[in-house]
ROMILUM-593296 format. One line per field, with one value per residue (C-alpha): x negated, z negated, y negated. Coordinates in pm, 1 decimal. Each point is the difference from the previous one (the first is absolute). Last residue first. Example, Ala and Ser with C-alpha at 12.3 -4.5 7.8 and 13.67 -1.06 7.14 Angstrom:
u: c(-1367.0; 137.0);
w: c(-714.0; -66.0);
v: c(106.0; 344.0);
END
This chain:
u: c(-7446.3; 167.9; -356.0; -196.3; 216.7; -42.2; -322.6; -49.3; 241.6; -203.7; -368.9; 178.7; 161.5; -384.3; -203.8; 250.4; 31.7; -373.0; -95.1; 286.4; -132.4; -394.3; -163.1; 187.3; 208.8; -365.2; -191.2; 235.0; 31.0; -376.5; -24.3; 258.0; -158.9; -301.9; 134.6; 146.3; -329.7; -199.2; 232.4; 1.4; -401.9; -25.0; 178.8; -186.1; -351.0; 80.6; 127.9; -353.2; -249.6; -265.9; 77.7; -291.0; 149.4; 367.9; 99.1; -300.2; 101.9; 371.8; -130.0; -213.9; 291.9; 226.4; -217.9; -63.7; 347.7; 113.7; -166.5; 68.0; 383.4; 27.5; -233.6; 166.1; 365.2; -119.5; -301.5; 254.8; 216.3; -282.6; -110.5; 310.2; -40.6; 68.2; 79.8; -266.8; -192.0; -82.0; 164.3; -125.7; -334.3; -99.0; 111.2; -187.9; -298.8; -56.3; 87.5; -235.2; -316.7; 143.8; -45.2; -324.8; -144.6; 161.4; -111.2; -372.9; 8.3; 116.0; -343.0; -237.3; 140.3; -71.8; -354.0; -109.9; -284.6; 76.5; 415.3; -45.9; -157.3; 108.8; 366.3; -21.6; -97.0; 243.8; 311.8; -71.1; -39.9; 331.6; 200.1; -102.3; 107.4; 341.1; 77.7; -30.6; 173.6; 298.2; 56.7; -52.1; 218.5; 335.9; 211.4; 337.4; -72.0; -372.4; -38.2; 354.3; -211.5; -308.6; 213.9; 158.4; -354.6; -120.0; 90.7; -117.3; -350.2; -75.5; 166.5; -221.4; -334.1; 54.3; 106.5; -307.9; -253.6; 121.5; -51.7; -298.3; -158.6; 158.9; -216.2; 32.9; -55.3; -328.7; -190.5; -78.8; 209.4; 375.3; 141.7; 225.4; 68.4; 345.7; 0.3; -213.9; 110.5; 367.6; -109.1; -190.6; 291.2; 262.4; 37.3; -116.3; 248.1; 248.9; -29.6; -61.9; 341.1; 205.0; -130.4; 11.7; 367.3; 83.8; -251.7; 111.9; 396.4; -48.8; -174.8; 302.8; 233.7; -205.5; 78.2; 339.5; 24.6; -208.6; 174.3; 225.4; -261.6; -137.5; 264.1; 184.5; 44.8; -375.0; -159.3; 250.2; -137.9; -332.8; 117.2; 167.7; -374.8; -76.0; 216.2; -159.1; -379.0; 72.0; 159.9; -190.0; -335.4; 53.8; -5.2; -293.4; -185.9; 64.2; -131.7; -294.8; -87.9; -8.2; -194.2; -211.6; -89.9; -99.5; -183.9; -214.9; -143.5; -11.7; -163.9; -269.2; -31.3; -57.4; -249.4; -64.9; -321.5; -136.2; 317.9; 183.3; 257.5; 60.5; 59.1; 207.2; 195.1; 43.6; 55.8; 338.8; 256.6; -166.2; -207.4; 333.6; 197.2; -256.4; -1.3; 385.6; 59.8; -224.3; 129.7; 335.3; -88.7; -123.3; 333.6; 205.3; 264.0; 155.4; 231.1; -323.0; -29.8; 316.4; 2.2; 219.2; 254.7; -58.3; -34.9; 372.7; 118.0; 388.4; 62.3; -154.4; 115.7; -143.4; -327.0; -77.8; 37.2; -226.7; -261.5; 14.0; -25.9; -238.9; -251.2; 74.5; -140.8; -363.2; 16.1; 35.1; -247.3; -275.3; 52.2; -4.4; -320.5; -119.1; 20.5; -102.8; -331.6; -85.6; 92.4; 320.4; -62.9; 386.5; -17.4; -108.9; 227.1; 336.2; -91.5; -76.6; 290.8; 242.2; -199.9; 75.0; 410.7; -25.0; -158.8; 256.3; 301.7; -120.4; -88.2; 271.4; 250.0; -259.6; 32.4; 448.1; -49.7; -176.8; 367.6; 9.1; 69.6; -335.1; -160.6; 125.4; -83.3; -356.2; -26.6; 134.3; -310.0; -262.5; 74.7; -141.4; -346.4; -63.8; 140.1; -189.2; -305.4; 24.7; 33.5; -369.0; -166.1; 25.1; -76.8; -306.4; -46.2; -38.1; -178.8; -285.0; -47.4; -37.6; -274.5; -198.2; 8.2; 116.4; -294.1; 177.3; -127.4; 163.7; -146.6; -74.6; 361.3; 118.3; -203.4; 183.5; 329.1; -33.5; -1.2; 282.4; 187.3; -108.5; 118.0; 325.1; 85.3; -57.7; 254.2; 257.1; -62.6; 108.3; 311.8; 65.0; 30.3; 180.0; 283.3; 18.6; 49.3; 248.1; 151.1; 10.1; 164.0; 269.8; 129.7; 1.5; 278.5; 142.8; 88.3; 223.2; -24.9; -169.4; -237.7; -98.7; -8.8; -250.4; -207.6; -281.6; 0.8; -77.7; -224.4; -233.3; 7.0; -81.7; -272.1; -172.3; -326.7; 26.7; -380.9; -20.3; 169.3; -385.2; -24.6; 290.0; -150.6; -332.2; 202.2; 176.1; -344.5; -163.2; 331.4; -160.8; -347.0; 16.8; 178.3; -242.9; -277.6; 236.7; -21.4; 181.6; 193.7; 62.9; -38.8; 242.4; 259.0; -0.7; 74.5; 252.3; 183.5; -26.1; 121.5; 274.1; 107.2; -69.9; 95.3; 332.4; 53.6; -74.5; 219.3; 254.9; -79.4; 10.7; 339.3; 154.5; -92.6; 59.2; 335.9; 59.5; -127.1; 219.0; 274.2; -99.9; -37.8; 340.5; 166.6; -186.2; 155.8; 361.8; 21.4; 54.3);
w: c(-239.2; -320.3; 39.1; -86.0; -220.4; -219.4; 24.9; -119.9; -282.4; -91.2; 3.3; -177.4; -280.1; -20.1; -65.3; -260.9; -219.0; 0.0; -34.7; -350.1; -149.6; -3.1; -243.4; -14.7; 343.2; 187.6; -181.6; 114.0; 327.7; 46.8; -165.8; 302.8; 276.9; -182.3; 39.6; 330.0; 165.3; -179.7; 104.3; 385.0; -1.0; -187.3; 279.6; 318.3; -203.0; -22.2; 354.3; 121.5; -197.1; -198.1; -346.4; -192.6; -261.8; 57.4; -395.0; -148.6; 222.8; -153.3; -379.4; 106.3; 196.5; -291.3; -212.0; 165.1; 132.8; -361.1; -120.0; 296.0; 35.7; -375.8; 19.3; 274.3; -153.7; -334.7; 189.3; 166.1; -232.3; -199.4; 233.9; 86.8; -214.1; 314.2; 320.2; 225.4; -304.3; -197.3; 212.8; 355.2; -135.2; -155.2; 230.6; 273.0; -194.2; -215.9; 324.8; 229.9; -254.0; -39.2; 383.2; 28.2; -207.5; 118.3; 335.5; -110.3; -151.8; 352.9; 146.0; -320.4; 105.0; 405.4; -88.0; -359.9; 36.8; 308.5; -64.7; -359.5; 63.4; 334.4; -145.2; -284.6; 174.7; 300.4; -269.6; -273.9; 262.7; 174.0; -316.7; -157.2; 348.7; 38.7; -347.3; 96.0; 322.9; -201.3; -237.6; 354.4; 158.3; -235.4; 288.6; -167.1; 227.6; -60.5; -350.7; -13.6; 245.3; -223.4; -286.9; 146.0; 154.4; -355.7; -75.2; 360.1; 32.0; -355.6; 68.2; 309.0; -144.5; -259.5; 298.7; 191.9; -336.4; -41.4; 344.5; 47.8; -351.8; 147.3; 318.7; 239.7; 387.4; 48.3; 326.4; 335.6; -97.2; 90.3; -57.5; -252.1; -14.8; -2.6; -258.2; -226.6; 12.2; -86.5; -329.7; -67.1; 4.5; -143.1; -348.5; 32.9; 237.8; -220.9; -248.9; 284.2; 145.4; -295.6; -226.2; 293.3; 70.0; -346.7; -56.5; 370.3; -87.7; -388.6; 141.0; 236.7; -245.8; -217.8; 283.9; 54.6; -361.3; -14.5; 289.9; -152.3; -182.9; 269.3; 122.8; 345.3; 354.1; 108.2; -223.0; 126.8; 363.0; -114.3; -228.7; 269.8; 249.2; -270.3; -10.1; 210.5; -160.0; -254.1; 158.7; 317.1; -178.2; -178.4; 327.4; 106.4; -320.1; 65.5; 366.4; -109.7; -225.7; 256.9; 229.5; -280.4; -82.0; 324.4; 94.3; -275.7; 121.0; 350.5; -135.3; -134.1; 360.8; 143.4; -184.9; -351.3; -230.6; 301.2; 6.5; 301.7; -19.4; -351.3; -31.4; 298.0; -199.5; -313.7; 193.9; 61.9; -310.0; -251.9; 318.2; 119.3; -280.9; -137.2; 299.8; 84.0; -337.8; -16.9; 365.7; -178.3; -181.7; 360.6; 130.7; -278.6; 247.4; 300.3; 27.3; 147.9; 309.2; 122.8; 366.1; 263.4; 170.5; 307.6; -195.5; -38.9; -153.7; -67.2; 204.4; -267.6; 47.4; 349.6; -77.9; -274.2; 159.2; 296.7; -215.4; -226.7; 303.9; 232.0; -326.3; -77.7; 355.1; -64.0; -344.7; 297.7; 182.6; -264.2; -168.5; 305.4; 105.3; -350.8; 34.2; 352.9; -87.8; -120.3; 289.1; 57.7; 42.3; -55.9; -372.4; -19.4; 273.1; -144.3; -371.5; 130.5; 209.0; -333.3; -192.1; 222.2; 33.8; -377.8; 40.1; 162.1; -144.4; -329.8; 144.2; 135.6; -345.1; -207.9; 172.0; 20.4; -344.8; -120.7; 115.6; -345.8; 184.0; -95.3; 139.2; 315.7; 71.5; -97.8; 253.6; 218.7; -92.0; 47.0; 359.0; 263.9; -59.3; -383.4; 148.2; 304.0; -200.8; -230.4; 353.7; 90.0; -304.4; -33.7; 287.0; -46.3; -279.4; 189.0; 289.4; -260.0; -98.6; 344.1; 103.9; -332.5; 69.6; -283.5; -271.0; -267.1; -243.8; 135.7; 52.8; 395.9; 70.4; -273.3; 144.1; 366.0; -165.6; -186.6; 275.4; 148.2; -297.3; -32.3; 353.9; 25.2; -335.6; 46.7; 355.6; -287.5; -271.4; 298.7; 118.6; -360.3; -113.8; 343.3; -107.0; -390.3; 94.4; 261.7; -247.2; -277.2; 262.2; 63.6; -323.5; -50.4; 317.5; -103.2; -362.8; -99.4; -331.6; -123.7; 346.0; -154.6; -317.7; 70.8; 289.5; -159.4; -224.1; 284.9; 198.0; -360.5; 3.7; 410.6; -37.4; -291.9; 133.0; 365.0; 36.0; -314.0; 262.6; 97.5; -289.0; 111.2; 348.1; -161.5; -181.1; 236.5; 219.1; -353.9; 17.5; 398.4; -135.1; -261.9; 188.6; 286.8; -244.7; -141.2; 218.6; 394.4; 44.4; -402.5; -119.5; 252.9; 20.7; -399.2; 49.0; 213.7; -225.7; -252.9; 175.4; 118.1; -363.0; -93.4; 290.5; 58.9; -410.5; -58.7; 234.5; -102.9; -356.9; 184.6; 84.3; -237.9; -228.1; 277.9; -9.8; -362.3; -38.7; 335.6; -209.7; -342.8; 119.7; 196.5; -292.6; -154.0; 282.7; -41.9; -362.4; -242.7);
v: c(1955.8; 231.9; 179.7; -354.7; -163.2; 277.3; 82.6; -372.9; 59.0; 311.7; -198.6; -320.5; 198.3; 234.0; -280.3; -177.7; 279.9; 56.1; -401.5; 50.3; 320.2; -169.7; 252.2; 332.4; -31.4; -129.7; 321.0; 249.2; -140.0; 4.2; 341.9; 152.2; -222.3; 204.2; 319.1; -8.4; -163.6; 267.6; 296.8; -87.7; -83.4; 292.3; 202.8; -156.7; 57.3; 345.5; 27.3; -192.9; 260.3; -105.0; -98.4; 22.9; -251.8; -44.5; 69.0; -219.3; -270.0; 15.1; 5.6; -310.9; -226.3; 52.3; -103.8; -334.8; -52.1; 91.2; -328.1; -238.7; 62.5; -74.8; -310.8; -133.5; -105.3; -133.6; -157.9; -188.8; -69.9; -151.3; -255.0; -139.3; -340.6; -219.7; 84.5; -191.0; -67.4; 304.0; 288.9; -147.9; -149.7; 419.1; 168.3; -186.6; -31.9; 321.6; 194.0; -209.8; 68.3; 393.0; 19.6; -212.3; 305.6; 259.4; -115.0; -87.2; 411.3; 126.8; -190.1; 140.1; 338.4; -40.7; -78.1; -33.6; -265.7; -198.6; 12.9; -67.2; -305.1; -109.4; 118.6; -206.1; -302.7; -14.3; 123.6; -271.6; -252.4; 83.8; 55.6; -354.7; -106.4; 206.8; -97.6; -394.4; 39.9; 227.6; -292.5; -274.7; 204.3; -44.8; 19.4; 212.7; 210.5; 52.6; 31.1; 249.4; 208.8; 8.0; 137.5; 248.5; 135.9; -20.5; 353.8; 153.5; -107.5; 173.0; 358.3; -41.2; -47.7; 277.3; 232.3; -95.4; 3.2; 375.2; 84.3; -122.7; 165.8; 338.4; 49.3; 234.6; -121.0; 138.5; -113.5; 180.5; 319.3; -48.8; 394.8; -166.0; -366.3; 3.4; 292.9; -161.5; -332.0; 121.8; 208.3; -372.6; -194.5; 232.8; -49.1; -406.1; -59.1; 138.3; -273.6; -214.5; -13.8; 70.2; -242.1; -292.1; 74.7; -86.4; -240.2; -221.7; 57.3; -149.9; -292.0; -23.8; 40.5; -269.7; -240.1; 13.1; -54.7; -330.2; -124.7; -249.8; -119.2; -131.9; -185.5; 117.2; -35.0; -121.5; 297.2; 245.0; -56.6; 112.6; 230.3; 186.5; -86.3; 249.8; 237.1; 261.7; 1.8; 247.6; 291.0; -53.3; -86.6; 320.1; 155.3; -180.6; 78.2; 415.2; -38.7; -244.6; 273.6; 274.1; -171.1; -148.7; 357.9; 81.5; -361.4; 66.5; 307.4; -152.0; -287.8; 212.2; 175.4; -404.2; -66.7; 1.2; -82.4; -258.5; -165.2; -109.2; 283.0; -75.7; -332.8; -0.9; 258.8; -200.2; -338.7; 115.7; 19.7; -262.0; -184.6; -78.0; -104.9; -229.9; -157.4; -56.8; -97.8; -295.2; -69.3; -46.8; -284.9; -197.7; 157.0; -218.6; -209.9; 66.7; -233.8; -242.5; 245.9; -180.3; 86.8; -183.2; 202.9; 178.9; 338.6; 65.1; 252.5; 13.5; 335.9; 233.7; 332.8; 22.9; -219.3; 252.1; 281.9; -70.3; -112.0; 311.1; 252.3; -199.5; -2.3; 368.5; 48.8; -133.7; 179.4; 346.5; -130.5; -30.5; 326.3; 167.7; -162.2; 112.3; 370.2; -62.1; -91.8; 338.2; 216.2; 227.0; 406.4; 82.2; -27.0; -368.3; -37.8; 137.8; -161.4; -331.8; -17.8; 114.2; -309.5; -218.9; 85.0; 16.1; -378.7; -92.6; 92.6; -59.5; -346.5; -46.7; 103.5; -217.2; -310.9; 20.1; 142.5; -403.7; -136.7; -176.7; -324.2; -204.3; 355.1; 17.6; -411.3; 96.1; 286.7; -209.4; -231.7; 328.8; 144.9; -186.8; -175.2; 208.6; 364.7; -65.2; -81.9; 304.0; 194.2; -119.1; 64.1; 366.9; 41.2; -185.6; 190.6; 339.6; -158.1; -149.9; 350.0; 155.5; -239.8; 89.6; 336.6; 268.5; 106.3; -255.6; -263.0; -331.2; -306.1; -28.0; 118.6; -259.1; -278.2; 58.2; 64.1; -305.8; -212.3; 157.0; -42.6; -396.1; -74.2; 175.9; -136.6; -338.9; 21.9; 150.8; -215.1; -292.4; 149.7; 63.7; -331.0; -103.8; 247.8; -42.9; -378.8; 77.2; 232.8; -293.0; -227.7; 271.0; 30.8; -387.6; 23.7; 345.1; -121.2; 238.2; -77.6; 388.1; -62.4; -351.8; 93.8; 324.4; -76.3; -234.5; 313.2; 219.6; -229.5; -34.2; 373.1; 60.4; -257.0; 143.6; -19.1; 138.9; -0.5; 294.5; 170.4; 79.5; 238.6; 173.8; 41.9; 126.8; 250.9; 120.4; 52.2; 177.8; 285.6; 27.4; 28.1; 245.1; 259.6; -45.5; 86.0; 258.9; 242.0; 14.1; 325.7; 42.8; -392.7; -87.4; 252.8; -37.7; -379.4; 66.0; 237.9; -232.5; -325.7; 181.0; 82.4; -386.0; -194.1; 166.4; -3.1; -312.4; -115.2; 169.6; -169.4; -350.3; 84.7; 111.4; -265.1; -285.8; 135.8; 26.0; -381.4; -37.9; 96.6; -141.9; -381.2; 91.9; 69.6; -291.9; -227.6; 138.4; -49.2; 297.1);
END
C-alpha cells in the first residue's frame, strides 16, 4: 500500500475515533443535562435552549459553503506543498470570515429580539432573547477567530485534533452544568456555561494550530479567486439548514406548538442526532481522503475504494437504526418519567425519525464524492429542487398535521436527495453502477425492516433502565451479528476488504 493512502486511512481512522468520542461526550452528557433541565426547570426552558442551537445553525446558513469551497481550494496545493498559494487561500478564508463574522453578530442579535417577541412560551421575553444571544455571541467568536484554522485542520485530515477539544470541552461544560444545576444554580447559567466554555475551545484550536503549523503566513496577498464554487455551495448550505434546524424554530413559533412541543421533539432528536453523528463519524472520515484521492488518481481508479465505503455507511447504518428503532420509545419512557407538563410518548415520531435517518445516511457517500471531486453546480441544482420541495411541503404539511406533517416534509426531501445524489454519482459520475448498488442495499434494507419490527415487539413495555441496558447489549450484538451475515452472503468481497483494513490498522496502531 502507498504511503499517502496509508495515511489517507490513518487519519480517516483517526478522525473516526474521534468524532465518535465526541459523540459520545456530547451525547451521554447531553442526556443527563437535558433531564436536569426539564426535571428542576420544565420543558418550556427545555424547549428554548435546544430552539437557541437551532437558531445559531440556522444563521450558519451566512457562512455559505465557505469552509467547503476553502477546503477543496486547499487540497492540491497543501498535497504539492505549496505553502506560498496555500497561504493566499487562508488569507482569503481569513478576511472572508472576518467579515461573516461582524454580519453575524448583527443579524443574530437582531433575531434574538424578534425571536423573543415570536415565540410561544410562558418564560419572559427579556430572558429569552438573553438565552439566544448567548448563543449568538460565541458563534461569532468561533467565525472572527477560530473558523480558517479550522479549515487548514481539516484540508490535512487533522479533523480529531477539533473533535478531541471540543470533547474536552464541552464534557468539561456539561460536568459544570450538572454540579450547579444540582447545587441550586439559575437558569441563565446553564447557557452562560455553555457559552464560555465554546469561547475557550476557540483559544484551544487556534493555539494548536499556529504551533504545528509554522508556515502560515497571513501577510501575504489574498487570492479569494482560488476559491472557486461557494455561490453552488450556498444551495447546499440552505437546504441543509432548514432540513435539520428550521423544524424546531418552526415549532416553537407556531401557534399549534410552543415551546413544550419542541421539547418533545427536541428529546427524540437528541437522541437521534446522537446516533446520526456517530454514523457521521464512521461515514464522514474519509472524505477529505477522496478528496485528495481525486487529484492523485483517475476515476476509475477509485471505483473500488468507493463501493467499500458505500458498503461501510449500509453496514453501519443497519445496525445503528435497526436497533434504534427496538429501543427508542422504551428509552423515551423512562427518560421522561415522572415529567408531567406534556407527554413525551409517541410511536408515529419515532418511527418517521428512524426512517428519516436510515435515509440521510445512504446517500451521505454519495454527496461527499459530489463535493470533493467539485461538481457543485450537480449538488447546487439538487440542493435547490430540494430546497423548494422541502419549504413548501413542510408549510403544508407542517400547518395542517403539526409536528407529523413536518417529519413527513423530511422524509420526503430525504428520499428526493437520495434518488438524486445516488442516483448522478452511480449513473454518470461512475458509470453503469446502478445495479451493484441496489444489489448491495437491498439485502441490508429488507431484514433491517423486519428485523427492526420483531425486535420492537420484544422491548415493548419495557420500563426499567437495567432491562433496557441488557437489550440494548443483546440487540447491538445481534444485529452487528445479521449485518455481517448479510454483507459475507451478498457482497463477500466489500466484507473481506472492511475487516483486512480495520485489523491491519489495529495493527499498526498497538505495534506503535
Amino acid at each position: 500500500m502507498e504511503k499517502g493512502s496509508q495515511n489517507r486511512t490513518k487519519y480517516s481512522m483517526l478522525n473516526a475515533l474521534s468524532a465518535i468520542a465526541l459523540t459520545l461526550v456530547n451525547g451521554i452528557f447531553g442526556i443527563v443535562v437535558t433531564r436536569l433541565v426539564i426535571s428542576r426547570f420544565g420543558s418550556d426552558f427545555n424547549g428554548l435552549n435546544s430552539t437557541a442551537n437551532q437558531i445559531i445553525n440556522v444563521l450558519l446558513i451566512l457562512e455559505g459553503g465557505f469552509t467547503l469551497a476553502s477546503n477543496v481550494a486547499l487540497f492540491a496545493p497543501m498535497s504539492a506543498g505549496d505553502y506560498g498559494t496555500s497561504n493566499s487561500v487562508l488569507k482569503a478564508t481569513r478576511v472572508k470570515f472576518k467579515k461573516i463574522a461582524v454580519i453575524f453578530l448583527g443579524i443574530g442579535t437582531m433575531v434574538a429580539f424578534l425571536y423573543s417577541l415570536a415565540v410561544k412560551s410562558a418564560l419572559p421575553k427579556e430572558f429569552v432573547f438573553t438565552v439566544i444571544l448567548m448563543a449568538v455571541v460565541p458563534q461569532a467568536f468561533n467565525l472572527y477567530y477560530t473558523t480558517t484554522y479550522r479549515v487548514l485542520l481539516q484540508t490535512q485530515q487533522h479533523e480529531f485534533v477539533i473533535s478531541g477539544f471540543t470533547a474536552l470541552t464541552i464534557g468539561l461544560g456539561h460536568i459544570t452544568n450538572i454540579i450547579l444545576i444540582t447545587h441550586g444554580g439559575k437558569m441563565f447559567m446553564v447557557r452562560l456555561v455553555t457559552m464560555i466554555f465554546a469561547i475557550l475551545n476557540c483559544f484551544l484550536i487556534t493555539g494548536y494550530t499556529k504551533r504545528k503549523n509554522r508556515f502560515l503566513d497571513f501577510s501575504v496577498e489574498a487570492r479569494p479567486e482560488l476559491i472557486k464554487g461557494t455561490n453552488d455551495v450556498m444551495a447546499q448550505k440552505i437546504t441543509g439548514v432548514i432540513y435539520t434546524s428550521w423544524p424546531i424554530v418552526f415549532l416553537s413559533i407556531s401557534p399549534s406548538g410552543g415551546t413544550m412541543l419542541a421539547s418533545v421533539y427536541a428529546v427524540y432528536n437528541n437522541v437521534f442526532v446522537m446516533l446520526k453523528a456517530l454514523l457521521h463519524g464512521v461515514i464522514d472520515a474519509p472524505r477529505l481522503g477522496f478528496g485528495q484521492m481525486l487529484t492523485e488518481r483517475k476515476r476509475e481508479e477509485v471505483w473500488g475504494a468507493f463501493k467499500e465505503y458505500e458498503f461501510v455507511a449500509v453496514f453501519f447504518t443497519y445496525i445503528a437504526l435497526t436497533t434504534a428503532y427496538a429501543l427508542i420509545l422504551p428509552f423515551v419512557a423512562i427518560y421522561t418519567r415522572g415529567v408531567s407538563d406534556i407527554n413525551y410518548y409517541d410511536t408515529t415520531i419515532a418511527l418517521l425519525m428512524v426512517i428519516i435517518g436510515s435515509v440521510e445516511m445512504l446517500h451521505i457517500p454519495s454527496g461527499h464524492i459530489i463535493n470533493m471531486s467539485g461538481n457543485f453546480k450537480v449538488s447546487k441544482n439538487f440542493q435547490i429542487l430540494a430546497c423548494v420541495v422541502l419549504i413548501i411541503s413542510m408549510s403544508v404539511l407542517g400547518t395542517v398535521l403539526g409536528v407529523y406533517g413536518m417529519l413527513g416534509s423530511l422524509l420526503l426531501v430525504a428520499i428526493l436527495l437520495a434518488v438524486l445524489e445516488i442516483g448522478w454519482v452511480h449513473t454518470k459520475f461512475f458509470e453503469g453502477k446502478t445495479a451493484e448498488y441496489i444489489l448491495m442495499g437491498l439485502p441490508f434494507l429488507l431484514c433491517g425492516a423486519l428485523s427492526a419490527f420483531a425486535e420492537s415487539l420484544l422491548t415493548k413495555g419495557m420500563s426499567s433502565v437495567r432491562g433496557f441496558l441488557l437489550y440494548g447489549v443483546v440487540l447491538t450484538a445481534l444485529n452487528s451479528a445479521a449485518a455481517l451475515a448479510i454483507g459475507l452472503l451478498f457482497s463477500r468481497n466489500e466484507t473481506k476488504r472492511l475487516f483486512l483494513r480495520v485489523s491491519g490498522l489495529i495493527k499498526r496502531f498497538t505495534k506503535s
